[in-house]
C-alpha positions in Angstrom: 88.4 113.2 112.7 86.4 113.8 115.9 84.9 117.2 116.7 86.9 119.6 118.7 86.3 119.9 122.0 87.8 122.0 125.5 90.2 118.9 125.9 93.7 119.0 125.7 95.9 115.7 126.3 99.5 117.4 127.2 102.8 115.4 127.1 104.4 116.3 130.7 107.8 115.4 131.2 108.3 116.2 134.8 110.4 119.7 133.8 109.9 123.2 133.6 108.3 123.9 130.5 105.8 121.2 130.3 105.1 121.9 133.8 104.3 125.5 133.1 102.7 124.9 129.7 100.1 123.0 132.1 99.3 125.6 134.1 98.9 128.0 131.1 96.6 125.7 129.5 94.6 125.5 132.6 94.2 129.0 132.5 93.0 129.2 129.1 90.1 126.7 130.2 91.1 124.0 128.5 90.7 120.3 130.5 94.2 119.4 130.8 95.1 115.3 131.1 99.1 115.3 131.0 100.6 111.7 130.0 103.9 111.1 131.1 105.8 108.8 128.5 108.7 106.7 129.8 111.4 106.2 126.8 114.3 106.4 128.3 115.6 106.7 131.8 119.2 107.6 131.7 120.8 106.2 135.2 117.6 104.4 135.8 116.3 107.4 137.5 112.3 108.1 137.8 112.0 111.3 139.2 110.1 112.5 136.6 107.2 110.1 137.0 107.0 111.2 140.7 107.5 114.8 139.7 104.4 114.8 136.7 102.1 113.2 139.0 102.6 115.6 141.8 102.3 118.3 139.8 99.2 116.7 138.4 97.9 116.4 141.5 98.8 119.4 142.8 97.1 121.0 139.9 93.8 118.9 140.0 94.7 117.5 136.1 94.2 114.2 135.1 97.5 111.9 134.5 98.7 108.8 133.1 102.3 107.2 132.4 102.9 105.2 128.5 105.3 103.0 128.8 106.6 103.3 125.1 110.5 102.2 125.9 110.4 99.5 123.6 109.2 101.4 120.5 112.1 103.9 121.5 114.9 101.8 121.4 113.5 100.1 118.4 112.8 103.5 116.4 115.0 105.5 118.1 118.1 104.1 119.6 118.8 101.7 117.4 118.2 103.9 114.4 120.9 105.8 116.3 123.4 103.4 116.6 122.9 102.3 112.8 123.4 105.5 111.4 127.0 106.1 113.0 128.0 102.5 112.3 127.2 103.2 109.0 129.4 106.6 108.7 126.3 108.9 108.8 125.1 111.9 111.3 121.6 110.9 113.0 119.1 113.5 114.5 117.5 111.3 116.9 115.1 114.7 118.5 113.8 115.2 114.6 113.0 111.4 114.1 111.8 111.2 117.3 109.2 114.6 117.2 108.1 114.0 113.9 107.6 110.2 113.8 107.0 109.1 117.4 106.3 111.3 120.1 103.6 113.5 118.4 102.2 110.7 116.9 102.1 108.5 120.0 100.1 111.5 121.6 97.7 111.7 118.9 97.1 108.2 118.8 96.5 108.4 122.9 94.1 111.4 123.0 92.1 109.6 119.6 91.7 106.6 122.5 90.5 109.1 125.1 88.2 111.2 123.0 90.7 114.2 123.0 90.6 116.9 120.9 93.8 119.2 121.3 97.8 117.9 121.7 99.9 120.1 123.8 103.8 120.0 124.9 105.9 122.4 126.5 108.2 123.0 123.1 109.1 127.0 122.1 107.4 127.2 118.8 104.7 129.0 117.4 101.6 127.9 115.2 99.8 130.0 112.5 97.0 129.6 109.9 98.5 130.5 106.4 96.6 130.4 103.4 94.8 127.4 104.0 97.5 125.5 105.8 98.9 125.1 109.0 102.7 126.5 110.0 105.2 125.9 113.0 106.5 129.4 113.5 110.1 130.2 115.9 109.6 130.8 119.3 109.6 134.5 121.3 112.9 132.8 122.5 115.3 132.8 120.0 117.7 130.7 121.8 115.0 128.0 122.8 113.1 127.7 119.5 112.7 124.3 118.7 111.1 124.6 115.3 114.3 123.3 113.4 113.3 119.7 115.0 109.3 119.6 113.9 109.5 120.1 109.8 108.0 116.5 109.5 104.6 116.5 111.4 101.4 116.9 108.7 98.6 118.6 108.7 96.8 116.5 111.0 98.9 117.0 113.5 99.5 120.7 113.4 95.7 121.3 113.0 95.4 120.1 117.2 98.3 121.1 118.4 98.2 123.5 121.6 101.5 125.3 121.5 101.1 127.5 125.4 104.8 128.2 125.6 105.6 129.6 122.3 105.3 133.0 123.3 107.4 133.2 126.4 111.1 133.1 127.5 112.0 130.5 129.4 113.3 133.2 132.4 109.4 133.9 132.1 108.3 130.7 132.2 110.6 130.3 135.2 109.2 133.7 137.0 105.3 132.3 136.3 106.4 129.2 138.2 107.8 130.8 141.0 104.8 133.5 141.2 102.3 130.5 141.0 103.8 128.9 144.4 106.0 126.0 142.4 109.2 126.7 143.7 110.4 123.5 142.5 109.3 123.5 139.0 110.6 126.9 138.5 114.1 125.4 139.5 114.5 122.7 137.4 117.7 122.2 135.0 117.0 122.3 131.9 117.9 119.6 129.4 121.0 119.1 127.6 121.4 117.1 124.3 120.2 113.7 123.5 117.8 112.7 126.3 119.5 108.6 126.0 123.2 110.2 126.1 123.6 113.8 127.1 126.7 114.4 127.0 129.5 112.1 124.5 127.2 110.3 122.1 130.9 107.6 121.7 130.7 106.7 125.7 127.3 105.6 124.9 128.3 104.2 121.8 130.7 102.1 123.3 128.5 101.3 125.5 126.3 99.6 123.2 129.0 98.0 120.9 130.4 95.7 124.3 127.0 94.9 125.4 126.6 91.4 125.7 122.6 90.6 125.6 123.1 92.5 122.3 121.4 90.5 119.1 125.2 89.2 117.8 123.7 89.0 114.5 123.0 92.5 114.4 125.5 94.5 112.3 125.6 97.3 114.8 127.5 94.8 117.9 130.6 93.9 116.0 133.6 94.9 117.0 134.8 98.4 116.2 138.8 98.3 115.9 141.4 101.3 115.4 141.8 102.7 111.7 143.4 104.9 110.1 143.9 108.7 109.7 144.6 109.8 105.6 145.0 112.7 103.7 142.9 113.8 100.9 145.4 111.6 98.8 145.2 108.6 100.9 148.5 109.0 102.4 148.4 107.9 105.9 148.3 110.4 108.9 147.7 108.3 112.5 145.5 105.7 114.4 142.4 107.0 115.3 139.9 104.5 117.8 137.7 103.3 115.2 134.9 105.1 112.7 131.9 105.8 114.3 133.5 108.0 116.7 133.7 110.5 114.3 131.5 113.3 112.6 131.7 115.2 109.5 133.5 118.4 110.2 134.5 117.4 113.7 137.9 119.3 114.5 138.4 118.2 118.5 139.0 115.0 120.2 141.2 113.4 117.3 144.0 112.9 119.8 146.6 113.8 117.0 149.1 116.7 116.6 149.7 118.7 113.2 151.1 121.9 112.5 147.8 122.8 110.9 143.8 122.7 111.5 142.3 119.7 110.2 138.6 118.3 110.4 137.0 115.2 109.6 135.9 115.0 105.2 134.8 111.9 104.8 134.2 108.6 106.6 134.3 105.0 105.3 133.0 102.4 107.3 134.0 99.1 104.8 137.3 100.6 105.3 137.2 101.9 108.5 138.9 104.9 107.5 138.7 108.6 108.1 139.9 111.7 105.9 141.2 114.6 107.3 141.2 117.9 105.1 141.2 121.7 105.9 138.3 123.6 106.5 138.0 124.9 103.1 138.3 121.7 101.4 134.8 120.4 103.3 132.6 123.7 101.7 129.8 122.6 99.4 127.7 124.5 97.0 124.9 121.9 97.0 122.6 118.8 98.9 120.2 116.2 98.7 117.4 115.1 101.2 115.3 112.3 101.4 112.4 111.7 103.3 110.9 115.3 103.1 108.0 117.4 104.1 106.7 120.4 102.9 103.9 122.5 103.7 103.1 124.1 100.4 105.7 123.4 97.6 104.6 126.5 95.8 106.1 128.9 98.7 109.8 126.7 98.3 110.4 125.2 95.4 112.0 127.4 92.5 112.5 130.3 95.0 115.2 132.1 95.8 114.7 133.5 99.5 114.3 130.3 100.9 116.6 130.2 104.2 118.5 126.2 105.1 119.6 125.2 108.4 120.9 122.2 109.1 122.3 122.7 112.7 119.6 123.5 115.6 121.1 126.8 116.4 123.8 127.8 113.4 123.7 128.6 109.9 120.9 130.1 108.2 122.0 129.8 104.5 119.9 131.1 101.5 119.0 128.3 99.0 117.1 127.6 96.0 115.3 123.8 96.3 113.9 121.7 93.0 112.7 118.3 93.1 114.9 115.1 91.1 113.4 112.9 88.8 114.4 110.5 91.5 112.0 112.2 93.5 114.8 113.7 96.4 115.1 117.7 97.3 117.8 119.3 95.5 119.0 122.5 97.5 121.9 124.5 95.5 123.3 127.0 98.2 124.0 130.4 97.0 127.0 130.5 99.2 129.1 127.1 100.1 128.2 125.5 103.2 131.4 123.0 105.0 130.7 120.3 107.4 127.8 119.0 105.4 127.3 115.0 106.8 124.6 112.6 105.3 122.0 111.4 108.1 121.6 114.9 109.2 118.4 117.0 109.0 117.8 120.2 106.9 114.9 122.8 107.1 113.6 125.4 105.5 112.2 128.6 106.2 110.5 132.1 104.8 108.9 134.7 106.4 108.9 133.6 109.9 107.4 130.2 108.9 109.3 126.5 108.9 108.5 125.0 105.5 109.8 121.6 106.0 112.6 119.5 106.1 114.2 116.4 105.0 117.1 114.2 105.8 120.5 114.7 103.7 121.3 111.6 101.6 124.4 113.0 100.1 126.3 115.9 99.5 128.8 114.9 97.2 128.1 116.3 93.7 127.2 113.2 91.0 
């Protein structure tokens, strides 16, 4: 580990938050470099190369561009694609957070003798007996804790965390008050960064594409299947699988005389169940690929708080480990619309535990 120092490599997207979290870091006298990384650009657009570097400029910070679009579609995109062809709920932000963008920046400022990491994300960090927490945000509605449960200790330990404290109207109002009109304008961000709005137009997208690896599982062809009951009796055509969700409701394109939501999904089948609400609550869960902070502030405790959706459900749990070495969370009330692939963290007192991935939520 090097030695800290006043220098600060800052991932800067080209939007409002990263923008401002520059300028606050600048301010704290830290030596800013901001790197722009280029995963994705949806439309083919680059704006928000031009728009980093002028602010760079404009702010007398040094700035580079990472080309890392290869290592997202191989870690990202394609993980997302695999999961729903395989009947499961991916959280491409959480993957992506916790196992490549952070990383990636730590891996750039060891290269460049840089201390500190820095983003523009609403969370918090505090020193806890001997261990490093992400807190929520000042901003209730843009915390962004649920999606960092996976990042270590070496990570936490550097991170620079300048808009963690502030709204994002203030974060606007600094921009504006600072002379950058444009900055303080921009829209935020909605949903997955490679498909923004319906995750099944990009889906489809991907399934016809013809320079697609036709070996790959993922590229064959997804065909209509069929709607059933709990008892297998069939209901309608639906378009095929993957274009489903756990607890999904809309967008079935069928009519019943009563509310009913997606249960399960079977991809060597091609078959989704349809059942009521009350028939997809579960007392209990299973994640793989964990993280925690300090197991002696989760497991066997009883005011541990799950989430398992970014801005809905905070459910009290108790969590044990398997001797198959998963996380065992037994809800103290029943939880529907439980789907293996997504993520679940944990929290107490104001701090984020950890997390994991759900494996399945079926009791064995």
């Amino acid at each position: 580990m090097m030695e800290k120092n006043k220098r600060v490599l800052l991932g800067m997207s080209g939007g409002t938050d990263s923008s401002v979290a520059a300028m606050l870091l600048l301010e704290a006298g830290y030596e800013v470099t901001g790197v722009t990384f280029r995963f994705y650009e949806f439309n083919g657009s680059t704006e928000y190369l031009e728009d980093a570097r002028a602010l760079a400029a404009r702010l007398g910070i040094g700035h580079i561009t990472y080309d890392a679009r290869k290592v997202f579609q191989e870690q990202i995109i394609d993980y997302f694609i695999d999961e729903y062809m395989s009947g499961h709920t991916p959280v491409p932000c959480t993957l992506c957070n916790n196992q490549l963008k952070w990383p990636l920046l730590a891996k750039i400022a060891d290269e460049m003798g840089i201390f500190y990491l820095a983003m523009g994300h609403y969370v918090r960090k505090q020193w806890v007996d001997g261990n490093y927490y992400i807190a929520p945000a000042e901003d209730v509605d843009k915390d962004q804790s649920f999606f960092l449960w996976g990042l270590k200790q070496e990570i936490l330990q550097r991170m620079l965390l300048p808009m963690g404290g502030m709204t994002k109207s203030e974060a606007r109002a600094y921009a504006a008050g600072r002379g950058f009109e444009k900055v303080s304008k921009k829209k935020d961000s909605i949903g997955v960064c490679f498909c923004p709005l319906d995750y099944r137009s990009f889906l489809k997208k991907c399934l016809c594409d013809e320079s697609g690896d036709k070996n790959r599982n993922i590229y064959r062809k997804v065909e209509r299947g069929r709607f059933l009951d709990e008892s297998g009796n069939f209901i309608a055509w639906h378009e095929g699988y993957p274009f489903y969700t756990i607890g999904q409701r809309r967008g079935l394109g069928i009519q019943l005389n009563r509310a009913v939501f997606v249960k399960e999904i079977h991809p060597e089948t091609n078959e989704v169940v349809l059942a009521s609400l009350k028939s997809l609550e579960k007392s209990e869960m299973w994640l793989k690929d964990w993280n925690i902070v300090d197991e002696s502030r989760l497991l066997g405790c009883d005011d541990v708080i799950v989430k398992i959706r970014y801005r809905k459900q905070e459910n009290h749990c108790s969590v044990t480990i398997t001797p198959e070495g998963l996380l065992h969370i037994r809800l103290h009330e029943p939880l529907s619309a439980i789907a293996e692939g997504q993520a679940a963290a944990f929290y107490k007192d104001g701090l984020l535990l950890g997390g994991g991935i759900i494996t399945m939520s079926d009791q064995r």
